[in-house]
C-alpha angles and dihedrals in degrees: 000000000000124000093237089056098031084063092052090054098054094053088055099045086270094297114130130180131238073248108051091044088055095049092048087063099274117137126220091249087047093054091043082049104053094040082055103051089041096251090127130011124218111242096188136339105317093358123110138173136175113282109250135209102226093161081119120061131060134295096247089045096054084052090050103044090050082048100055091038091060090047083061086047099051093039085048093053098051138071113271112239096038103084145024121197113255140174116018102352091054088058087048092058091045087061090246119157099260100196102162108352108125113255106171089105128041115240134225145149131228123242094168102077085254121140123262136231145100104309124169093343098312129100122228121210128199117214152134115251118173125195095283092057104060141075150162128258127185084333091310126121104235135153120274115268085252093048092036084052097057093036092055087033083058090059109041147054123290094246089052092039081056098044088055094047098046091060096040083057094041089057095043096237098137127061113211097238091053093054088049091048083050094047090060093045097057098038102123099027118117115275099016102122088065087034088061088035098056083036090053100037085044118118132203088204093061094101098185140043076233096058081038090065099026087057092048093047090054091047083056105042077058093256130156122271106256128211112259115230100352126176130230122192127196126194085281101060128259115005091186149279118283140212103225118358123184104201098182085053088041083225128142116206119188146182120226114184133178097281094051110103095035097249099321096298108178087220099058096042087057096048081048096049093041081052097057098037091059081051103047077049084067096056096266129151114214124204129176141185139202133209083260086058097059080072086064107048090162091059091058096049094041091051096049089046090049083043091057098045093052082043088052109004096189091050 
């Protein structure tokens, strides 16, 4: 890519149009050319973009990077001015974790009087946003991170519309009296009963996607409601913080995902291992869980309960 239109692509999330690269000196048979030979990759009608080897990353960042990349493409393709992105691909573009929120169409809303609807691929929301309610992103108009939370949180499940929140509390993106402006905005739109319902059940002590799930999965197995981040002490001093902790069961749950034990290092299992064993000495049950374990939620319910009753038999 040339530097004149390479400039112009990073200024776009590295999203061009057929226009621009003409513009910038390309000809029509060099475009078909470098979309042929896989160069460069077609988002969307007339918009283009590097091709990118993504192999390596992820699962949930490949999702994210094609989805902001199709946000470029759609925002490229319409009239500025018309719309602003909105819902869950306005928290993409504000770098948000994204776990369950659907993200096979790009999102926005209208601000030009224009109908709504799904329309080539995109959906098109209709929607009043007034001046507290808008941004910009990467020089694109979006929804703020609060208005783009109950919008998403109007479309999804409760476990993905929680995930989202508790990170948007745990950052401190969101005042209480805004959320509270948003709820009654969004009163009798579909979906806002489970939207209020994820935004009053979220916690800024979840610390993972993974604690996000694993505490909505307990709320719905009926159990009681833990203490987030808690921390034990022996005769010794601080054990440790905790992710869940039942103190009238005397039980400890976890989460352990894939970053936990930073790679396998024997060090840090041992330290791990040394940790639960000092809480296990004061009479605690420890439980943990793992990502395979949220596709037997029975399981989970059924082991902390099991937990609970060798912790206080007669409970």
């Amino acid at each position: 890519m040339n530097l004149k239109l390479r400039l112009i692509a990073e200024r776009q999330g590295g999203v061009f149009s057929r226009t621009q690269a003409l513009e910038c000196g390309y000809t029509p048979r060099q475009i078909v050319l470098r979309l042929g030979n896989g160069r460069w990759e077609q988002l969307r009608r007339g918009q283009y973009a590097e091709t990118l080897d993504v192999t390596g990353l992820p699962a949930w960042e490949q999702q994210r990077t094609g989805h902001v990349r199709a946000i470029h493409a759609v925002m490229n393709s319409l009239r500025q001015g018309s719309v602003v992105v909105s819902h869950q691909s306005a928290l993409a573009l504000h770098g948000l974790p994204l776990w369950g929120l659907d993200l096979t169409r790009v999102h926005i809303t209208r601000v030009d009087g224009r109908a709504g609807g799904l329309i080539a691929g995109v959906q098109h929301h209709l929607g009043r946003l007034e001046p507290p309610d808008l941004t910009q992103v990467d020089d694109r108009p979006s929804t703020t991170v609060p208005r783009a939370l109950v919008e998403a949180a109007c479309t999804t499940s409760f476990e993905a519309a929680v995930v989202s929140a508790d990170v948007v509390l745990r950052e401190g993106l969101v005042e209480a009296d805004e959320l509270q402006r948003l709820l009654s905005v969004i009163e009798f739109w579909p979906g806002s009963p489970i939207a209020r319902a994820a935004l009053q059940f979220a916690d800024p002590l979840s610390e993972s996607v993974g604690e996000s799930r694993l505490r909505v999965l307990m709320h719905q197995a009926g159990l009681p409601d833990p203490v987030l981040q808690a921390e034990l002490f022996d005769s010794d001093g601080l054990v440790g913080r905790v992710d869940f902790y039942f103190p009238q069961y005397r039980t400890v749950v976890e989460f352990d995902g894939l970053l936990k034990y930073s790679g396998g290092s024997s060090a840090v299992l041992v330290r791990e291992k040394h940790r639960e064993d000092r809480l296990r000495a004061l009479g605690l049950e420890v439980v943990r869980f793992v990502w395979a374990d949220f596709n037997r939620p029975a399981y989970v319910g059924l082991t902390i309960r099991q937990a609970f009753t060798r912790a206080h038999p007669a409970a």
